[in-house]
N, C-alpha and C positions, 0 to 999 in steps of 0.2 A: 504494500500500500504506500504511495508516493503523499509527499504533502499537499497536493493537489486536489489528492480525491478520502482523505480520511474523513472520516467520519467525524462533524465536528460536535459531533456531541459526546465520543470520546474524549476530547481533546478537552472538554469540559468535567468531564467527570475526573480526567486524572490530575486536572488540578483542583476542582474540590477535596478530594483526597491526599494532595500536596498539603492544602493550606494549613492546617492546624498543627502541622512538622513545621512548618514554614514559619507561623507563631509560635510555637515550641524553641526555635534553633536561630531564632535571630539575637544577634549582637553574640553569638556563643564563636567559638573557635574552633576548628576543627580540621586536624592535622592530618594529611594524606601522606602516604609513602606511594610513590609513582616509579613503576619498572615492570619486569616481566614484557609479557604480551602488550602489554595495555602501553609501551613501549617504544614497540615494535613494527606497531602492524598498523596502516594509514589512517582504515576507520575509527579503530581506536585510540590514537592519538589527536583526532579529530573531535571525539566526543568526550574526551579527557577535558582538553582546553575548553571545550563549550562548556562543561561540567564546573568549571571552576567558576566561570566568567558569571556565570548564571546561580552560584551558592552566594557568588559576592554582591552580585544584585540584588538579592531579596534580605540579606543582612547577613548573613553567614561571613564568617573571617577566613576564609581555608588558606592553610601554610603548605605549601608543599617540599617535600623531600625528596630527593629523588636517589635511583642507584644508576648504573652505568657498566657494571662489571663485562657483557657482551663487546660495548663499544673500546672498553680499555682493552683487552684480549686483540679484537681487530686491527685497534693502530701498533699494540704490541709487536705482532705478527708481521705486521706492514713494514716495521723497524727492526724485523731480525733479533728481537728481545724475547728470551726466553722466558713462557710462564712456568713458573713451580708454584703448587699450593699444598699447604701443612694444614691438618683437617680442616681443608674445605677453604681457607684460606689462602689469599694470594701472595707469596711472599715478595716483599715491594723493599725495594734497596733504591738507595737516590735516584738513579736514572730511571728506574720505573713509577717514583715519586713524581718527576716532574713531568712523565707520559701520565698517570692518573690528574693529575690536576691541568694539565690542557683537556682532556677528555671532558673531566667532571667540570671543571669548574667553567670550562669556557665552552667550546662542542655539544656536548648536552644539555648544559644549565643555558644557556643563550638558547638553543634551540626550542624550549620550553617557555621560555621568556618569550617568544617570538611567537609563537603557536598560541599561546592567551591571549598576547597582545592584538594578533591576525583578528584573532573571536571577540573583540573589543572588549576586555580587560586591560589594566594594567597590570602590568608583571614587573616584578624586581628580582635580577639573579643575582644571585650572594654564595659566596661559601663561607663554615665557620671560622672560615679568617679574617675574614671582614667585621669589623667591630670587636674582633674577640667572641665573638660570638659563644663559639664552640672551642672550648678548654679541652685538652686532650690531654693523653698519657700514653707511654707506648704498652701494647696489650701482652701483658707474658702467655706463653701457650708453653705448657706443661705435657711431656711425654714418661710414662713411667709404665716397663714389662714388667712382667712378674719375677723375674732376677735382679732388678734391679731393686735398691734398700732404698732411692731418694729419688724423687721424677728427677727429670733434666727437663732445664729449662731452655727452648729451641727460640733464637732470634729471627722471627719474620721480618724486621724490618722499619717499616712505616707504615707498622698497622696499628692503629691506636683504638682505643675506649675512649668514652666521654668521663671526662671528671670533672665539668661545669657546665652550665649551658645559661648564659646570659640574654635574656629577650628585651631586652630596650629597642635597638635597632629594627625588630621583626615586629614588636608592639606602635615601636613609631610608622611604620610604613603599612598596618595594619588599621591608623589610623584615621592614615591618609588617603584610605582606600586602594591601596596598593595590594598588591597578591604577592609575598616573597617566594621564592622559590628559592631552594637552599640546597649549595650538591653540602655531600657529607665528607669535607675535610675539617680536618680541626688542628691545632696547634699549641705548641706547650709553652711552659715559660720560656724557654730558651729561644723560643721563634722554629722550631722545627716543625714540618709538616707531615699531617698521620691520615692517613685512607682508614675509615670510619665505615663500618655495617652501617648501611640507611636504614634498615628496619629499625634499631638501637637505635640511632641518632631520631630518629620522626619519633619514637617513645620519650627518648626523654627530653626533646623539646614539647611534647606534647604535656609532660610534668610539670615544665618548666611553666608551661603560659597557663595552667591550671585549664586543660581543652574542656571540653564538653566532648569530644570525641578523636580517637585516634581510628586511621583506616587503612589498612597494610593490604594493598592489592597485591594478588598471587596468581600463580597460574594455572591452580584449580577451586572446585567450587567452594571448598571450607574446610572445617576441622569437621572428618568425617570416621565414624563408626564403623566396626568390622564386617556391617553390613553393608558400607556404601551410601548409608543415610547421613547429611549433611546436620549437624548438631551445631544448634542455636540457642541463644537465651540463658548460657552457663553463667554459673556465678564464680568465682576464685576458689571458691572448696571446691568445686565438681570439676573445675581444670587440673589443678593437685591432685586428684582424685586421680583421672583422668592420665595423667604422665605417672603416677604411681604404679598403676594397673598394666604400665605399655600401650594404651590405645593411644596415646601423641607419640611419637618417635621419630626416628629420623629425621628427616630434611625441616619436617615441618615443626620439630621440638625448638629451634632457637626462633622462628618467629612464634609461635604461642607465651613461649616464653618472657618473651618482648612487650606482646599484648600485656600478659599477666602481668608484669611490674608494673607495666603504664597506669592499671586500673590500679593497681595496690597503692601505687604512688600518687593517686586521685583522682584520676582522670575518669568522667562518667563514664564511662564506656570505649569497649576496643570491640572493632571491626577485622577478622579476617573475610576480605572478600575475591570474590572473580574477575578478577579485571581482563577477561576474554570477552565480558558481557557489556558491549556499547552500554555507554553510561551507568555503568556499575555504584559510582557513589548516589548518583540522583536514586537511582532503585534504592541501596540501602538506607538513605537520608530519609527520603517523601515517599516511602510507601510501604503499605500494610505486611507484605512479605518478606521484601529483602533480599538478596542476593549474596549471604552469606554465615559467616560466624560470626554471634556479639557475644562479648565477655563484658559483664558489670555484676555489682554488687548491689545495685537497685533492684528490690524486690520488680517480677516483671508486671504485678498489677499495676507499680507507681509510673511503667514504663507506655504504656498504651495512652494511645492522645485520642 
C-alpha cells in the first residue's frame, strides 16, 4: 500500500493510539543505541533518521549512540591492518586507534548527522571527546585455564570502559532542540583515546541524563525463550533469574546485561529491540504491542497508558 492510496482512516486510528504515549513521553529523554541492520541497509537507515526527527517533534529528547564495528573492519582491511579480537573484542593498538576514530567519529557519526538532518532535524555529531564528555579507562580482560593459580591479565589496547559520563554538552544541545549523536570514544586523564562498547556507553549515558528510556537495537527480535517466544514486560529479578537459569547466554548476555544496569541504575525502562523492522523505535514508543524486549521495575499495570 503506497501513501497514495492508504486508507486514511488508518492513518487516523494509529495516531489516536500514538497520542496518549505521545503525552506520556514528552519532554522525557530517551536514548537509542543505532547499529546492526538498522545500519546497514537503505530502508532502514531511512526510517531510522525519520524516527528520530519525528520523537523530537512531538517533544521526545532522543540521544543517539551509535556502533561502527563493520565499517572499522572495512577500512581496516582497505589498509592492510590486521584485525585480532580477544573475547569478542577488537584489539586496537595506536594505529588502529586512529583508523576507529576516523570511522566513528567522522565517517559514520557525520553520516548520521547528515541523514536526520536530510529528514529535517537537527543533528549534532560529537564523540566523548568532545567536552569530556565521556571519561574512560582502559578495560582489563582477564584470561585464567585451569592450571593456571592467577588469571593473566591480556592488553587489548585502546579499548576502554566508561568511568564518567558528563551531560552538560548533550543536555545543552538537547535544549536547543538539537538531536546529539555521539560515536562511543572516550578518553582518560592523560588525553589518551579508548574505543568504547556502544551498547555500554548508550546505558550509561542513559544513567547519566536520568532517561525515561534506553533502546539497544539488535539484529533479532528480542530476548527470546527456548521456545522461540519473544519475552517482554521483565522486571530485574526475572532477568537474574533468567541469566541464572542459562536462558540469556551468549552473544546476547552483554547487551541484557547493559539493559539491566541501565534500569538498576534508574532509568525507567530498557528496550531490547529489532531494528530489521522499519521504524522499530516508533513501534516500541507509540504503540500497544511493541516490537520487542522491555526490562523495568515499574509494576506493568502503572505501565499501560
Amino acid at each position: 500500500m503506497t501513501e497514495h492510496n492508504r486508507d486514511p482512516r488508518l492513518v487516523v486510528e494509529v495516531l489516536s493510539e500514538a497520542l496518549p504515549y505521545i503525552q506520556r513521553f514528552s519532554g522525557k529523554t530517551v536514548v537509542v543505541k543505532y547499529g546492526g541492520n538498522a545500519m546497514t541497509e537503505d530502508t532502514l537507515i531511512d526510517s531510522f533518521a525519520r524516527d528520530m526527527v519525528l520523537m523530537k517533534e512531538v517533544g521526545i529528547n532522543p540521544v543517539v549512540v551509535h556502533g561502527g564495528g563493520p565499517q572499522i573492519g572495512e577500512l581496516l582491511e582497505k589498509l592492510s591492518i590486521e584485525s585480532r579480537f580477544v573475547n569478542g573484542m577488537r584489539v586496537t593498538d595506536a594505529e588502529t586507534m586512529d583508523v576507529v576514530e576516523m570511522v566513528l567519529g567522522g565517517l559514520v557519526n557525520k553520516g548520521i548527522v547528515n541523514l536526520i538532518n536530510q529528514s529535517g532535524g537537527k543533528a549534532i555529531g560529537l564523540t566523548g571527546k568532545d567536552g569530556a564528555q565521556i571519561r574512560a579507562r582502559q578495560l582489563q580482560v582477564e584470561h585464567q585455564s585451569p592450571e593456571m593459580t592467577a588469571p593473566e591479565i591480556i592488553d587489548i589496547g585502546h579499548v576502554g570502559e566508561v568511568e564518567h559520563i558528563s551531560t552538560d554538552l548533550i543536555e545543552m544541545l538537547a535544549a536547543r532542540d538539537f538531536i546529539p549523536v555521539i560515536a562511543p570514544i572516550g578518553v582518560d586523564a592523560k588525553g589518551r583515546s579508548y574505543n568504547i562498547n556502544a551498547d555500554l556507553v548508550a546505558g550509561k549515558v542513559a544513567e547519566a541524563l536520568d532517561a525515561e528510556k534506553l533502546m539497544l537495537l539488535t539484529n533479532v527480535a528480542g530476548l527470546m525463550n527456548s521456545e522461540g517466544e519473544v519475552l517482554t514486560g521483565l522486571t530485574t529479578a526475572q532477568v537474574d533469574a533468567l541469566i541464572a537459569d542459562g536462558t540469556i547466554h551468549g552473544g546476547m548476555l552483554p547487551k541484557i546485561r547493559c539493559a539491566l544496569d541501565a534500569v538498576k541504575g534508574g532509568v525507567a525502562s530498557a528496550h531490547i529491540i529489532d531494528g530489521r523492522v522499519p521504524h522499530a523505535t516508533l513501534l516500541e514508543i507509540f504503540t500497544n504491542a511493541g516490537v520487542g524486549t522491555l526490562i523495568t521495575d515499574i509494576p506493568q499495570d502503572l505501565n499501560a497508558v
